[in-house]
TORFI-953101 format. One record per residue: residue in three letters; z, x, y of N, C-alpha, C, CB in turn. Coordinates in Angstrom, 2 decimals, decimal comma. Glycine has a CB too. Layout:
BEGIN
<node "ALA"; <Z; X; Y>; <Z; X; Y>; <Z; X; Y>; <Z; X; Y>>
...
//
This chain:
BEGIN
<node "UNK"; <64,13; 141,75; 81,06>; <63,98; 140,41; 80,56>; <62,59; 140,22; 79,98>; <64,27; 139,40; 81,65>>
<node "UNK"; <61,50; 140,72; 80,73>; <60,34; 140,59; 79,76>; <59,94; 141,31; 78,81>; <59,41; 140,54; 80,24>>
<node "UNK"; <60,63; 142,56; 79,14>; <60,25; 143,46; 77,08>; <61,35; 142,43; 76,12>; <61,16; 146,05; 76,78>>
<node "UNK"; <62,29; 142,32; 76,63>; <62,96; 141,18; 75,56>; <62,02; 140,26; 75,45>; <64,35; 140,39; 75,99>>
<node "UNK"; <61,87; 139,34; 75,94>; <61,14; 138,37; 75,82>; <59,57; 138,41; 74,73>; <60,95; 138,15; 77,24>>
<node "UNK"; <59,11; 139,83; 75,46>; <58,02; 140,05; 74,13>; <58,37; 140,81; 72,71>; <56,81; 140,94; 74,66>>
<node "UNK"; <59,44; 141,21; 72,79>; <59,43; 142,07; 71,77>; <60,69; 141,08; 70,65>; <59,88; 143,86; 72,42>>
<node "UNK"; <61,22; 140,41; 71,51>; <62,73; 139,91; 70,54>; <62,02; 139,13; 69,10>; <64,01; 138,38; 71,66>>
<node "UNK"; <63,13; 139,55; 67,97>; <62,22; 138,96; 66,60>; <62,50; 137,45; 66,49>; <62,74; 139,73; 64,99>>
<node "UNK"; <63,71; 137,17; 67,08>; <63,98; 135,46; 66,80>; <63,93; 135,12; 68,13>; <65,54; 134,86; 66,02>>
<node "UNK"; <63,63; 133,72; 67,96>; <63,33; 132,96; 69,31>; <64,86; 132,40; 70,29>; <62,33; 131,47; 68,77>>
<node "UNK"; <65,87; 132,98; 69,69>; <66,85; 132,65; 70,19>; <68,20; 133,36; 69,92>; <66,84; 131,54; 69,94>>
<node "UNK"; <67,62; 134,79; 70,11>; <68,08; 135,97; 70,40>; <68,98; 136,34; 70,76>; <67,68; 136,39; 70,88>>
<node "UNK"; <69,66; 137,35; 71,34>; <69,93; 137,65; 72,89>; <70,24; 139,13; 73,09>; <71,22; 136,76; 73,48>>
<node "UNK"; <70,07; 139,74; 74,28>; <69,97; 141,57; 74,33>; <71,55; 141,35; 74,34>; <69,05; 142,68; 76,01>>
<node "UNK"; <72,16; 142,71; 74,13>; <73,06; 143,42; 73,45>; <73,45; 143,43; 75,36>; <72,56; 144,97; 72,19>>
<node "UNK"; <74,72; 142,98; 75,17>; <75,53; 142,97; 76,74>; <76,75; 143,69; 76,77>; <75,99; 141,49; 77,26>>
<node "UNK"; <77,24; 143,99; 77,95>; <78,82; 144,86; 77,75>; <79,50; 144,34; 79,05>; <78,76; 146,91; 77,74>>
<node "UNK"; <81,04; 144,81; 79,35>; <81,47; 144,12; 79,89>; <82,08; 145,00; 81,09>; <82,14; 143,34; 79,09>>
<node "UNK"; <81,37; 144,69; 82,70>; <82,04; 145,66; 83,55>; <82,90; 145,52; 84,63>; <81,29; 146,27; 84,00>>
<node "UNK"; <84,20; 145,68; 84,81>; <85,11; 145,32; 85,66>; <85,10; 145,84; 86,96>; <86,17; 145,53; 85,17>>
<node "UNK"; <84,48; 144,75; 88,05>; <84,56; 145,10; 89,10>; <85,45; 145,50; 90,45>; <84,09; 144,61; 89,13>>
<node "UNK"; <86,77; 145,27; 90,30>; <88,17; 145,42; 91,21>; <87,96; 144,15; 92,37>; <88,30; 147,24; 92,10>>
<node "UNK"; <88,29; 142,97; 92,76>; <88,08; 142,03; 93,87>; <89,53; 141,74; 94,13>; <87,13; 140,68; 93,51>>
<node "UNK"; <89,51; 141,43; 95,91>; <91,11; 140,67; 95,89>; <90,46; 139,54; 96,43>; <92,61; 141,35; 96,93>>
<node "UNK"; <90,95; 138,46; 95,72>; <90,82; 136,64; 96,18>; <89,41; 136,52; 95,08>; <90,30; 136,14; 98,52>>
<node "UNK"; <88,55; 135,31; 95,49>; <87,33; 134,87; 94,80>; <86,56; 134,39; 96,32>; <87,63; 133,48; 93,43>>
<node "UNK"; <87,25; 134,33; 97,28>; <86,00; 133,86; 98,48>; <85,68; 132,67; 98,88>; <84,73; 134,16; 98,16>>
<node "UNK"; <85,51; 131,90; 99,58>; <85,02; 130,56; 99,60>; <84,18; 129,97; 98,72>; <84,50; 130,37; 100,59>>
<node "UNK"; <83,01; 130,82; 98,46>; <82,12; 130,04; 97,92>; <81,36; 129,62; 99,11>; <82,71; 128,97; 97,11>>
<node "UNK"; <79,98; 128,74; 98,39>; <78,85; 127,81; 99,40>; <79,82; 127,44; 100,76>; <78,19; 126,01; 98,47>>
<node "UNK"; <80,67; 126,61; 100,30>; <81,45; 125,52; 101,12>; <81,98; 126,16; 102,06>; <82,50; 124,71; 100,46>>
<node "UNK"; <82,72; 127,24; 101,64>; <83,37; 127,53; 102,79>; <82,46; 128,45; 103,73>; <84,69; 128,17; 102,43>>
<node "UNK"; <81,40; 128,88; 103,09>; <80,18; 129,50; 103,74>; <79,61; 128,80; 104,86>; <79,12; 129,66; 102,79>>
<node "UNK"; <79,38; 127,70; 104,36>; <78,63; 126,73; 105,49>; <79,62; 126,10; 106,19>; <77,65; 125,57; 104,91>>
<node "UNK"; <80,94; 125,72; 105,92>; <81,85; 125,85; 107,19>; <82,30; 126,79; 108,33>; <82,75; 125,68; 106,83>>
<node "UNK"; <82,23; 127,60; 107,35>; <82,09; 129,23; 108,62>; <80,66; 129,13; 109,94>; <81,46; 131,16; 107,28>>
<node "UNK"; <79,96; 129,02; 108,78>; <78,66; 129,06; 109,74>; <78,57; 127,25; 111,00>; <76,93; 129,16; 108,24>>
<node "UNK"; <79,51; 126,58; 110,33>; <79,56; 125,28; 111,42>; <80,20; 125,88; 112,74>; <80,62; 123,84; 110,82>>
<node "UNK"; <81,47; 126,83; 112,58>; <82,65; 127,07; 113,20>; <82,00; 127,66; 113,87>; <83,81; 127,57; 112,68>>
<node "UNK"; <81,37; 128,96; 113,36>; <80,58; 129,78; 114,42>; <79,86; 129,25; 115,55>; <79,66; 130,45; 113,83>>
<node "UNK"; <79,13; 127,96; 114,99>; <78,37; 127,14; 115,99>; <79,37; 126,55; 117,15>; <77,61; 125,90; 115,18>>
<node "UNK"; <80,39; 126,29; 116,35>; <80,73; 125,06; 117,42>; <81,96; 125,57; 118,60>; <81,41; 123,56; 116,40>>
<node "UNK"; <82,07; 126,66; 117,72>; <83,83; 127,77; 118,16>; <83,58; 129,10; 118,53>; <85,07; 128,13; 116,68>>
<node "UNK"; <82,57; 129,51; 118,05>; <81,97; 131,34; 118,20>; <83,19; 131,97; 116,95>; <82,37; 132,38; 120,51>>
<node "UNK"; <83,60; 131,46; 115,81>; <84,32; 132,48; 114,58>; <83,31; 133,32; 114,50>; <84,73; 131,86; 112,97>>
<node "UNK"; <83,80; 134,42; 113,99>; <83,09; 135,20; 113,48>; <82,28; 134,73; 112,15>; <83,86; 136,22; 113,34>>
<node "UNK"; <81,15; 135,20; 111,83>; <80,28; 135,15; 110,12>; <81,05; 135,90; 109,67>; <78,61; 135,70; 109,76>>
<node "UNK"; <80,78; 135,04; 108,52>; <81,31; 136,29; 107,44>; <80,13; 136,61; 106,42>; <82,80; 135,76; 106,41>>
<node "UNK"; <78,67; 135,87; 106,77>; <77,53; 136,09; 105,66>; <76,77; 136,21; 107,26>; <77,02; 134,61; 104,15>>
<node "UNK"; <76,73; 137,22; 107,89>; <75,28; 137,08; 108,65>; <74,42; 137,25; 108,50>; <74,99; 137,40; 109,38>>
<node "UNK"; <73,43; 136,82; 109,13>; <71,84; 136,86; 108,79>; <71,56; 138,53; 108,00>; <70,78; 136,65; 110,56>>
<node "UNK"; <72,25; 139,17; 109,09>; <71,38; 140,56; 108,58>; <72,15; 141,23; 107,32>; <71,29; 141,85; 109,92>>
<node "UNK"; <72,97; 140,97; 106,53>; <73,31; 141,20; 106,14>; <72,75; 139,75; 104,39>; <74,37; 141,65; 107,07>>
<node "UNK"; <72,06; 138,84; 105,13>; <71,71; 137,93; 104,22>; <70,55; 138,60; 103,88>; <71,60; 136,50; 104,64>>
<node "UNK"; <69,79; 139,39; 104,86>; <68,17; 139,80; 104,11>; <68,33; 140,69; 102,65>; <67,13; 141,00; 105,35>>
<node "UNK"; <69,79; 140,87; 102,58>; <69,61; 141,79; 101,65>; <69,39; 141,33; 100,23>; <70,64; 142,61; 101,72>>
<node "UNK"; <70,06; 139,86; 100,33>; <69,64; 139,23; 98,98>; <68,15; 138,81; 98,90>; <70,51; 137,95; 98,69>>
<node "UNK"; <67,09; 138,85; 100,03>; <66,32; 138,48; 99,83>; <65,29; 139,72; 99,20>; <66,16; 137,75; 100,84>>
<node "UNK"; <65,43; 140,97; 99,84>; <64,85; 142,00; 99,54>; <65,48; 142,29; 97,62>; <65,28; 143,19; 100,88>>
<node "UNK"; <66,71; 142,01; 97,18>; <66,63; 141,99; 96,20>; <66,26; 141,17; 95,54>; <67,23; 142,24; 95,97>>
<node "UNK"; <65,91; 140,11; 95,52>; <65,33; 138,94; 94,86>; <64,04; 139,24; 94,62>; <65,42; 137,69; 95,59>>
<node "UNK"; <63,09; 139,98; 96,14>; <61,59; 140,30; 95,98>; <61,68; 141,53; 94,91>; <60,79; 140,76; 97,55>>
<node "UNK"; <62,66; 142,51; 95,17>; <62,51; 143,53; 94,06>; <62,55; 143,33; 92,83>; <63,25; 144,34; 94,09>>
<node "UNK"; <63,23; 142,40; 92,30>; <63,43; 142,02; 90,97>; <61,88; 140,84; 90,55>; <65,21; 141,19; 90,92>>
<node "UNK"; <61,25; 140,65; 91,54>; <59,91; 139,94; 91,23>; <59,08; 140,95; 91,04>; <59,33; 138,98; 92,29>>
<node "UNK"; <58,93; 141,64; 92,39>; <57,70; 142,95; 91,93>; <58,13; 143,71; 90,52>; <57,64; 144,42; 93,29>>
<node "UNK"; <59,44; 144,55; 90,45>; <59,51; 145,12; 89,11>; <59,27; 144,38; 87,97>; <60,64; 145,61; 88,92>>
<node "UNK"; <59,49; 143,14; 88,12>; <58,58; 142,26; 86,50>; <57,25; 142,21; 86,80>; <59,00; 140,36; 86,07>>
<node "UNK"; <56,94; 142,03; 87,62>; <55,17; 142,06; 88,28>; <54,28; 142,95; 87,90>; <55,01; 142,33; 89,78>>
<node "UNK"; <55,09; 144,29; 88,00>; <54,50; 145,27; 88,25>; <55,02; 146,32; 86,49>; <55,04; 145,79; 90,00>>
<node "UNK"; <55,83; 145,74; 85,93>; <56,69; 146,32; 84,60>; <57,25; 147,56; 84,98>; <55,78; 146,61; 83,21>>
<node "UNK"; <57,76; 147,80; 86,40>; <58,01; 149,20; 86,53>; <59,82; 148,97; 87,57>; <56,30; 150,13; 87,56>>
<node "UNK"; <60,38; 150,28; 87,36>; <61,32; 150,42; 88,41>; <60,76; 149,82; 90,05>; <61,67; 152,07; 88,39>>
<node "UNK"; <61,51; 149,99; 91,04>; <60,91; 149,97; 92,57>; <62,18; 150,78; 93,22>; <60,61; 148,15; 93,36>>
<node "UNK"; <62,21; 151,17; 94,16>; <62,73; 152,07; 95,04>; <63,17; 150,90; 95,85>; <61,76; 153,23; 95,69>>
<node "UNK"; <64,54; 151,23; 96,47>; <65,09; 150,83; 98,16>; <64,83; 151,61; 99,12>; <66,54; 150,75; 98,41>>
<node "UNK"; <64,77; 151,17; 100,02>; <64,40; 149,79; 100,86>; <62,76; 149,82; 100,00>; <64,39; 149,98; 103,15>>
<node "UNK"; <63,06; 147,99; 100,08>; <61,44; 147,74; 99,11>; <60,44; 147,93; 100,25>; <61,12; 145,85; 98,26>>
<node "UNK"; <59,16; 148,22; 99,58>; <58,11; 148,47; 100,39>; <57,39; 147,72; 100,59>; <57,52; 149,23; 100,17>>
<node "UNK"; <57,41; 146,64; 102,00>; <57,25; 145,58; 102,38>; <55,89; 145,34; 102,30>; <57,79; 145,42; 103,44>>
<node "UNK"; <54,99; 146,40; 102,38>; <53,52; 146,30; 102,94>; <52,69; 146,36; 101,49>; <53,08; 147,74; 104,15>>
<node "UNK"; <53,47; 147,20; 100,17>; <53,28; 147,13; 98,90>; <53,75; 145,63; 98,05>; <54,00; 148,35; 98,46>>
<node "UNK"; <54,80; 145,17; 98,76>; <55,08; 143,29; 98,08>; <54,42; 142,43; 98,66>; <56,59; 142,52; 98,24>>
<node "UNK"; <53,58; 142,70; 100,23>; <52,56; 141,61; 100,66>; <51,65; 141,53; 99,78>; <51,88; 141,80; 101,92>>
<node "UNK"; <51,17; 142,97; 99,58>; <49,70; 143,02; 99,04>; <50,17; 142,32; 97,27>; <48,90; 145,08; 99,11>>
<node "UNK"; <51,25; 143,10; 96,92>; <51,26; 141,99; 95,33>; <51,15; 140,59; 95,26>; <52,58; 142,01; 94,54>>
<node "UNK"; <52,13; 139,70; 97,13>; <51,97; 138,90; 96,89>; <50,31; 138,20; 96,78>; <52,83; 138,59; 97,53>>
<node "UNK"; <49,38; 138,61; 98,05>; <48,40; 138,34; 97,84>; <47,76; 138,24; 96,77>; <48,03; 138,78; 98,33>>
<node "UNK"; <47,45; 139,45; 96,21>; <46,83; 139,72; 95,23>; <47,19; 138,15; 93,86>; <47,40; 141,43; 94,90>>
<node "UNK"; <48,74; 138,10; 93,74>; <49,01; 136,82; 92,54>; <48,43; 135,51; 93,54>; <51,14; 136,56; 91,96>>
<node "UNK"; <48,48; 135,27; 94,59>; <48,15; 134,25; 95,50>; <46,56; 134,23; 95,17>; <48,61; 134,59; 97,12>>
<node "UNK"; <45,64; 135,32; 95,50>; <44,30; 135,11; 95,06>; <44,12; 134,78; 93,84>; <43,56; 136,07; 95,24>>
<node "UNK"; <44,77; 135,14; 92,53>; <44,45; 134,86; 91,51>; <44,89; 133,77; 90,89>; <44,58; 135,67; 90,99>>
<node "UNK"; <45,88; 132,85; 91,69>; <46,43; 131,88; 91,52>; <45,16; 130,92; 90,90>; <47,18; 131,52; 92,78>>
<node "UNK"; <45,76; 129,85; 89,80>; <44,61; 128,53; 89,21>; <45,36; 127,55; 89,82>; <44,36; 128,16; 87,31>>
<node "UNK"; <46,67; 127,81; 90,20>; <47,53; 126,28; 90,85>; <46,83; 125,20; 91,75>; <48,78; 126,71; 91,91>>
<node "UNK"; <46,98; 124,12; 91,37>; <46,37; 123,02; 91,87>; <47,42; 122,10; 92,57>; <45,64; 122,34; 90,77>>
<node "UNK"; <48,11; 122,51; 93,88>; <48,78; 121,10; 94,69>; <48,54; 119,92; 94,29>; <48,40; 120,90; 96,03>>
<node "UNK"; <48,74; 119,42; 94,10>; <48,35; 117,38; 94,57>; <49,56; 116,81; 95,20>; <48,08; 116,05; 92,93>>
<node "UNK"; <48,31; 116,37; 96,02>; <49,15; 115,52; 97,20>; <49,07; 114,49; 96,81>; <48,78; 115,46; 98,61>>
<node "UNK"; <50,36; 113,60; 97,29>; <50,76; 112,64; 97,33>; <50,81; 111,68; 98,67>; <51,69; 112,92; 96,83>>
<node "UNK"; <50,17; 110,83; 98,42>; <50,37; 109,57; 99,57>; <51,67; 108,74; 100,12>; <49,63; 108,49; 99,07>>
<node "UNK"; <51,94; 108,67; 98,52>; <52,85; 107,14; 99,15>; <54,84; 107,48; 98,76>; <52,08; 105,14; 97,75>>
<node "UNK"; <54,88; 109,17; 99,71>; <55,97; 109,32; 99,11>; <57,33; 109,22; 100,47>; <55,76; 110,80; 98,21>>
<node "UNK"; <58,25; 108,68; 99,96>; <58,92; 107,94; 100,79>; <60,15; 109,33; 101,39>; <59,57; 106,41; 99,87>>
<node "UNK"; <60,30; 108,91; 102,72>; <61,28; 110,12; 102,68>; <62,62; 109,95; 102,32>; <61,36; 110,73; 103,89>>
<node "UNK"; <63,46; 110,80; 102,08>; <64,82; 110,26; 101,56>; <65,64; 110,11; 103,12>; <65,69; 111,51; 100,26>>
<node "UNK"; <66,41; 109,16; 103,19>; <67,40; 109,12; 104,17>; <68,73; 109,72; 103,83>; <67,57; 107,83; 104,52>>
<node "UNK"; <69,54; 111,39; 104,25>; <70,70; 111,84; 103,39>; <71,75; 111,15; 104,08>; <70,95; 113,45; 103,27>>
<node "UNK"; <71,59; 110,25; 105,27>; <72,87; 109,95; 106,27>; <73,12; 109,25; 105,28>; <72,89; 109,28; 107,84>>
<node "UNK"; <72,89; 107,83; 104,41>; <73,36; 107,17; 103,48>; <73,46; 107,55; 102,03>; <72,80; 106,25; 103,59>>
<node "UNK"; <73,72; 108,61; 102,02>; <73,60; 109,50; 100,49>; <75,44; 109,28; 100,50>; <72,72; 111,77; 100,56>>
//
């Protein structure tokens, strides 16, 4: 996405895509039925069907796909946790971001949403 991004000639482009068929039976709950599972579990002991450890994995890919734009390079699995601290640091030190806080901000109430 970022050699596209620097290299594409028009501003509204798009890279050259193809189309790959994955084999699935059903489509899955979705969110909803995700977070009903995870109620049931609480309240019934069902089994997960997204458990935790099996959730880190989207997170480790999410960090990989940050460092490899970070870094403009491939990365290896399992990511190398002690090599994405230090990147994170490193963008954290060089950070110019400026917080501002806010005083007078009200909290939302969701029971009446």
């Amino acid at each position: 996405m970022s050699e596209w991004s620097r290299t594409a000639e028009h501003g509204f482009g798009k890279p050259g895509t193809w189309k790959v068929h994955i084999p699935t039976s059903g489509s899955g709950p979705q969110h909803q039925g995700i977070l009903q599972n995870f109620s049931d579990a609480i309240r019934k002991g069902t089994k997960l069907m997204a458990p935790a450890a099996e959730g880190i994995h989207s997170v480790e890919l999410a960090n990989a796909m940050l460092q490899s734009s970070f870094e403009e390079r491939q990365v290896e699995f399992p990511l190398d946790g002690d090599a994405y601290a230090r990147l994170l640091k490193e963008k954290i030190d060089a950070s110019t971001f400026e917080k501002k806080e806010t005083t007078d901000a009200i909290a939302s109430d969701f029971d009446n949403a």
